[in-house]
N, CA, C and O atoms as CSV, one atom per row, in Angstrom:
chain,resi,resn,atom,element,x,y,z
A,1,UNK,N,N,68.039,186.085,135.663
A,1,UNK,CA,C,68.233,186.601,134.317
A,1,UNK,C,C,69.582,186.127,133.798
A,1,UNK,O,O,70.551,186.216,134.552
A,2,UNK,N,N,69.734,185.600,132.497
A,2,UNK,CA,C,71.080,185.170,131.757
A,2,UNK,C,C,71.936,186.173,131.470
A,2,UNK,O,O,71.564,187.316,131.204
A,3,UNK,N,N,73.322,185.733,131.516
A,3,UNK,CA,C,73.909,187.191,131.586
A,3,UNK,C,C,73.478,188.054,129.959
A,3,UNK,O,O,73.265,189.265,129.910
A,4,UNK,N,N,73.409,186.920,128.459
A,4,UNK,CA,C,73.001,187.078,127.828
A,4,UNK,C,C,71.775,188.343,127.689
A,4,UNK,O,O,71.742,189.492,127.248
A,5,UNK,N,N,71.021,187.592,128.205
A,5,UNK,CA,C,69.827,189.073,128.552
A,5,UNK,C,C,70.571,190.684,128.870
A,5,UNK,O,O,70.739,191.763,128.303
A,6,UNK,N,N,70.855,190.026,130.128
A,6,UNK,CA,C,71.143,191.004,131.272
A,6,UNK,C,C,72.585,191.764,129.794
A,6,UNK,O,O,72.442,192.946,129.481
A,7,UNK,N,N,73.445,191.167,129.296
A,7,UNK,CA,C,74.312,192.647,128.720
A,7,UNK,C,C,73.368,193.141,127.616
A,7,UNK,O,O,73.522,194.302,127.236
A,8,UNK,N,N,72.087,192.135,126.871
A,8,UNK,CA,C,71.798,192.863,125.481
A,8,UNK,C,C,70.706,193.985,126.249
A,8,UNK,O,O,70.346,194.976,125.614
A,9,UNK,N,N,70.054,193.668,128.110
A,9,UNK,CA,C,68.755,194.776,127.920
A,9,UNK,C,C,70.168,196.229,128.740
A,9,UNK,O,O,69.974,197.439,128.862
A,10,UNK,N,N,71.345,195.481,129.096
A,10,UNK,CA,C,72.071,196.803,129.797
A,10,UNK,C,C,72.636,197.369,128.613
A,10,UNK,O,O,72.790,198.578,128.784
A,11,UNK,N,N,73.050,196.949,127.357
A,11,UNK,CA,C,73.125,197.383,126.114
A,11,UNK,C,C,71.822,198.262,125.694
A,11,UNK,O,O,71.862,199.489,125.604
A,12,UNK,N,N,70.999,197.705,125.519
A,12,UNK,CA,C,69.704,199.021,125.003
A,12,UNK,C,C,69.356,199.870,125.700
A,12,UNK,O,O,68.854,200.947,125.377
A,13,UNK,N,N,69.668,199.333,127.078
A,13,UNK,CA,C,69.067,200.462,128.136
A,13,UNK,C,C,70.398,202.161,127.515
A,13,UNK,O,O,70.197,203.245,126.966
A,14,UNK,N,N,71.752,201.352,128.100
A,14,UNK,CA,C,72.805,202.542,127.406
A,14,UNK,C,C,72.518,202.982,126.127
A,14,UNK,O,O,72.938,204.079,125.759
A,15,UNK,N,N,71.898,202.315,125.441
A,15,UNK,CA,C,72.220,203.231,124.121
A,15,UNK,C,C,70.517,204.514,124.058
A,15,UNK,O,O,70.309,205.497,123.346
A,16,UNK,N,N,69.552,203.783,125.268
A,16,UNK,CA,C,68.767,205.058,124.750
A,16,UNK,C,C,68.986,206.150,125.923
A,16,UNK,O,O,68.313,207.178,125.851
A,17,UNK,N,N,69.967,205.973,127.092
A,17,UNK,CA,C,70.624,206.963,127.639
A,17,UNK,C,C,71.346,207.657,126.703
A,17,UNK,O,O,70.821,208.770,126.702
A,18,UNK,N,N,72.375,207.656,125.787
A,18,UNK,CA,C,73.010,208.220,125.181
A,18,UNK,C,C,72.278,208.855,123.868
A,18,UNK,O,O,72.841,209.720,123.196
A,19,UNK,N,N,71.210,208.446,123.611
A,19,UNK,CA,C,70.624,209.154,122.810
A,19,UNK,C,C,69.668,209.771,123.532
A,19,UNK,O,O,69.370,210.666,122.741
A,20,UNK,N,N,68.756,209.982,124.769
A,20,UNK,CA,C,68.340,211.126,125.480
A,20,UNK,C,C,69.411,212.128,125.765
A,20,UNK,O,O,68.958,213.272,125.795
A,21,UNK,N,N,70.942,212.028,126.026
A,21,UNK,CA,C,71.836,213.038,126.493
A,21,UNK,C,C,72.360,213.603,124.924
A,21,UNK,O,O,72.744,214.771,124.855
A,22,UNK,N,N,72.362,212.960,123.989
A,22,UNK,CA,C,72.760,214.057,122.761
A,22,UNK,C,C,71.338,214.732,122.047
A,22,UNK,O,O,71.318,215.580,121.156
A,23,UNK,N,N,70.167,214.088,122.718
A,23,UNK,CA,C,68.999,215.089,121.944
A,23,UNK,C,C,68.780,216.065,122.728
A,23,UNK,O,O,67.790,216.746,122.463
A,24,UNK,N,N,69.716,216.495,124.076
A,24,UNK,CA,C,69.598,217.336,124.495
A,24,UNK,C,C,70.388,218.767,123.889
A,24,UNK,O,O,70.121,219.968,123.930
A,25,UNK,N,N,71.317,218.080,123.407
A,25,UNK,CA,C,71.999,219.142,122.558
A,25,UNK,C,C,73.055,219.970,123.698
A,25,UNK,O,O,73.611,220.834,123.019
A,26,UNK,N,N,73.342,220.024,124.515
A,26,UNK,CA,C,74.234,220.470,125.927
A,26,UNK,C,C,75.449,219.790,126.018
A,26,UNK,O,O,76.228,220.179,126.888
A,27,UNK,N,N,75.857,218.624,125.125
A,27,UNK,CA,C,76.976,217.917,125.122
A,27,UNK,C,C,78.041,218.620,124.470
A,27,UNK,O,O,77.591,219.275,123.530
A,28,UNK,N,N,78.952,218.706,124.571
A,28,UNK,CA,C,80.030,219.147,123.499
A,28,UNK,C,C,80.798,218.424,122.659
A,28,UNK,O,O,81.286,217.373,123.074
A,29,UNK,N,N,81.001,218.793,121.538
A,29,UNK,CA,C,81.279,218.207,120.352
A,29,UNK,C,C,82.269,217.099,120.995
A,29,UNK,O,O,81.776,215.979,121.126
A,30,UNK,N,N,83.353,217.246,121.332
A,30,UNK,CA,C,84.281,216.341,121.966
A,30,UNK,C,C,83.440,214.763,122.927
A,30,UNK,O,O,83.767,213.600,122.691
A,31,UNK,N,N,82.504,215.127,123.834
A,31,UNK,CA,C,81.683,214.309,124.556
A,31,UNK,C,C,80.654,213.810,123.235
A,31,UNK,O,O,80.879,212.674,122.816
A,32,UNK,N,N,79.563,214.581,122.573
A,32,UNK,CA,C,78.850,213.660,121.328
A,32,UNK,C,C,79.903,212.686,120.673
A,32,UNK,O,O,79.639,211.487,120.590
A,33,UNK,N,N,81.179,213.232,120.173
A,33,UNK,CA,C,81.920,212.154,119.288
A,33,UNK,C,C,81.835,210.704,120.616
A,33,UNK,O,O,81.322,209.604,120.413
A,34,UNK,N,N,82.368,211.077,121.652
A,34,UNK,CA,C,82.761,209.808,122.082
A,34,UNK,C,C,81.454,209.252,122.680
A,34,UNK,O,O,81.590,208.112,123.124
A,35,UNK,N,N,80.412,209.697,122.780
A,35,UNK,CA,C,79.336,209.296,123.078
A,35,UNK,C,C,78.428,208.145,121.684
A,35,UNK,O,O,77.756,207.114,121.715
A,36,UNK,N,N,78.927,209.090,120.612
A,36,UNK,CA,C,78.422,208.323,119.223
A,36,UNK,C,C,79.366,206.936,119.240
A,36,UNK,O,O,79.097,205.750,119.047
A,37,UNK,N,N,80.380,207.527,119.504
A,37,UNK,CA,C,81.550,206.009,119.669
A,37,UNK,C,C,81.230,205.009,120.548
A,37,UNK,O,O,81.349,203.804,120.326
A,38,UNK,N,N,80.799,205.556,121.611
A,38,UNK,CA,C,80.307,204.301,122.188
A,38,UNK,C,C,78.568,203.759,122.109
A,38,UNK,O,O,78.246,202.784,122.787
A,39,UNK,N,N,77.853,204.246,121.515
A,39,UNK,CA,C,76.352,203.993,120.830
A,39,UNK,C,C,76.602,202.966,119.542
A,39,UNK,O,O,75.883,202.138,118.982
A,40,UNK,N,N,77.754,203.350,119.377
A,40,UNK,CA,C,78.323,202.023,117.937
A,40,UNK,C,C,78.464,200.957,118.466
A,40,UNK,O,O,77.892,199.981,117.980
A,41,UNK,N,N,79.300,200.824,119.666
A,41,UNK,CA,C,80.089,199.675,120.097
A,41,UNK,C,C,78.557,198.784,120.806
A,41,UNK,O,O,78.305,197.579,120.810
A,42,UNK,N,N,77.792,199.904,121.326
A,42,UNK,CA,C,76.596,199.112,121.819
A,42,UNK,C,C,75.610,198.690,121.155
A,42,UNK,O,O,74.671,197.979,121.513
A,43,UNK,N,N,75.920,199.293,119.864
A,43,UNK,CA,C,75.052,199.172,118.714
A,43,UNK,C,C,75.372,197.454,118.409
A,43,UNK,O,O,74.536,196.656,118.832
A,44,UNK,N,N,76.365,197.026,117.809
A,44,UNK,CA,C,77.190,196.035,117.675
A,44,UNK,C,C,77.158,194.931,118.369
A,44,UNK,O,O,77.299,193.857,117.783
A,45,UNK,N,N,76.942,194.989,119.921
A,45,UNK,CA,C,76.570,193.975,121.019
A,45,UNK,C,C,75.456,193.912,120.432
A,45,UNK,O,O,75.318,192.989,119.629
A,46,UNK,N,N,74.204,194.959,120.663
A,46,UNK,CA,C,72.688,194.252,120.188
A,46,UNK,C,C,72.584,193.453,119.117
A,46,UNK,O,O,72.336,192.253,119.236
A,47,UNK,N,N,72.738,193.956,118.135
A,47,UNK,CA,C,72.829,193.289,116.540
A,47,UNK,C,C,73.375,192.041,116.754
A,47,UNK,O,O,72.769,191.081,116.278
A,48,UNK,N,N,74.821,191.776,117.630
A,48,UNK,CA,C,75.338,190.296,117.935
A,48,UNK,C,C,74.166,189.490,118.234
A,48,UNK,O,O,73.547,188.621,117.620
A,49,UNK,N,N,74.030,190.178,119.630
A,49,UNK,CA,C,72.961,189.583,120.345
A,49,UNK,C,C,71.487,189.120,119.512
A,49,UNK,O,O,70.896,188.101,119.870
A,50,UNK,N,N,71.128,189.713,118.724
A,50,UNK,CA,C,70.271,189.274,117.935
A,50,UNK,C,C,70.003,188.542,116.867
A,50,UNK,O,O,68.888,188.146,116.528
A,51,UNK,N,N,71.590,188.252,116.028
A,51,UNK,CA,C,71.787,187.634,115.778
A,51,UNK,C,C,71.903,186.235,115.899
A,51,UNK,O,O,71.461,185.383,115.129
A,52,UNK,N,N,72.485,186.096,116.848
A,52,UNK,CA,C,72.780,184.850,117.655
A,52,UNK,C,C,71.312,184.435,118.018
A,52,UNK,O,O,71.103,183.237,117.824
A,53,UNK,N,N,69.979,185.330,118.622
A,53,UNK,CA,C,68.743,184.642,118.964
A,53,UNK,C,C,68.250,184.283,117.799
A,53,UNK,O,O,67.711,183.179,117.728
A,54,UNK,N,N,68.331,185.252,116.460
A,54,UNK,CA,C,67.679,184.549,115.411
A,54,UNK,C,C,68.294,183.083,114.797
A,54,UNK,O,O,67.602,182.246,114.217
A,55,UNK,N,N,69.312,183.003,114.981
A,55,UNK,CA,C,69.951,181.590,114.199
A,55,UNK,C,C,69.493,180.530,114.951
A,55,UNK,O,O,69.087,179.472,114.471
A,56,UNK,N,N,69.597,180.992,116.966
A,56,UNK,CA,C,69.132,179.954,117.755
A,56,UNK,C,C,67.873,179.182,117.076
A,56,UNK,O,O,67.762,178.044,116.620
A,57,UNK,N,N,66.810,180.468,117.218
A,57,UNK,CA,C,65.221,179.996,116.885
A,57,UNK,C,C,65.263,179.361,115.350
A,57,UNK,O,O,64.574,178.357,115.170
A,58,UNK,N,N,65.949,179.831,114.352
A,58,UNK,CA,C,66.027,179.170,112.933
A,58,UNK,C,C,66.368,177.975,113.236
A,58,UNK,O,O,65.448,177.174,113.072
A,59,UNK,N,N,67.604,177.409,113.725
A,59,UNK,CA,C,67.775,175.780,114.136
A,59,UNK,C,C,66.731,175.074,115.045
A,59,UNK,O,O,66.685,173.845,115.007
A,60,UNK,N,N,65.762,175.867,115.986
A,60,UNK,CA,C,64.842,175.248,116.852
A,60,UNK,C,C,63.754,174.989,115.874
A,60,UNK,O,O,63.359,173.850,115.625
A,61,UNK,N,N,63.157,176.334,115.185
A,61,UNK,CA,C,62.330,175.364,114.041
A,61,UNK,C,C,62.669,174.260,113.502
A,61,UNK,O,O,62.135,173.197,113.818
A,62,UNK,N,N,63.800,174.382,112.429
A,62,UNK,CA,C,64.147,173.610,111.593
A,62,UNK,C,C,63.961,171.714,112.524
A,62,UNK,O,O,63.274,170.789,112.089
A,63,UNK,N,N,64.800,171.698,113.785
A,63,UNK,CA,C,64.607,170.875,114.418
A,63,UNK,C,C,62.798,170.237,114.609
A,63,UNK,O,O,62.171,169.219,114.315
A,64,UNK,N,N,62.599,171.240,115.116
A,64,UNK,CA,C,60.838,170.932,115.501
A,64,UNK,C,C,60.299,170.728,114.154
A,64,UNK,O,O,59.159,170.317,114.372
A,65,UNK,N,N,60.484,170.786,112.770
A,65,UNK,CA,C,60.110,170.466,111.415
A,65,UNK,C,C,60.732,168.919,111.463
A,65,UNK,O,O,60.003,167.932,111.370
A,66,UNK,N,N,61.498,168.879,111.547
A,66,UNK,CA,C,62.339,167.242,110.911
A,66,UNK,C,C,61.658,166.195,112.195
A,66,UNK,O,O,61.566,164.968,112.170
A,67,UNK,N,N,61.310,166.973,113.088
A,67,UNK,CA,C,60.471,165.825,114.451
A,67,UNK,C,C,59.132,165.639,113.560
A,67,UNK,O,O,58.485,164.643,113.239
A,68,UNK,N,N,58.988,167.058,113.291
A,68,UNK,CA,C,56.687,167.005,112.364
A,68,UNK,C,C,57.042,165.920,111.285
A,68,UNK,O,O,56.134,165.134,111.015
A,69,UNK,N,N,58.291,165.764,110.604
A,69,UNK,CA,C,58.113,164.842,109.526
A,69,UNK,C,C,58.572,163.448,109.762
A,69,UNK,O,O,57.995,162.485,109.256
A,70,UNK,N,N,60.156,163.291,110.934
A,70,UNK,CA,C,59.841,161.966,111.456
A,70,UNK,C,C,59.145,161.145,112.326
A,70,UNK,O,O,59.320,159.927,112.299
């Protein structure tokens, strides 16, 4: 597995841990804040991360188009 993978699925995996432990409601306000704080920061890796795959695949089309036409 690329590390790529491996931080965006250890990224989603954390962020739906942290949202099973605040829908429990047992956290305390002090632990939810820093728990929401860090659901952002992991929020932020994914979105990177997805980013970056969509532009990949946009240039792999675009490429595989200019081969269909030359």
């Amino acid at each position: 597995m690329s590390a790529k993978k491996s931080n965006f699925e250890t990224a989603i995996k954390k962020l739906e841990d942290i949202v099973s432990e605040m829908e429990t409601g047992e956290l305390s306000l002090e632990e939810s804040v820093k728990k929401f704080e860090e659901g952002i920061k992991l929020s932020k890796i994914c979105s990177d991360k997805l980013n970056e795959a969509e532009e990949k695949i946009s240039l792999l089309a675009k490429e595989h188009e200019l081969k269909l036409k030359g």
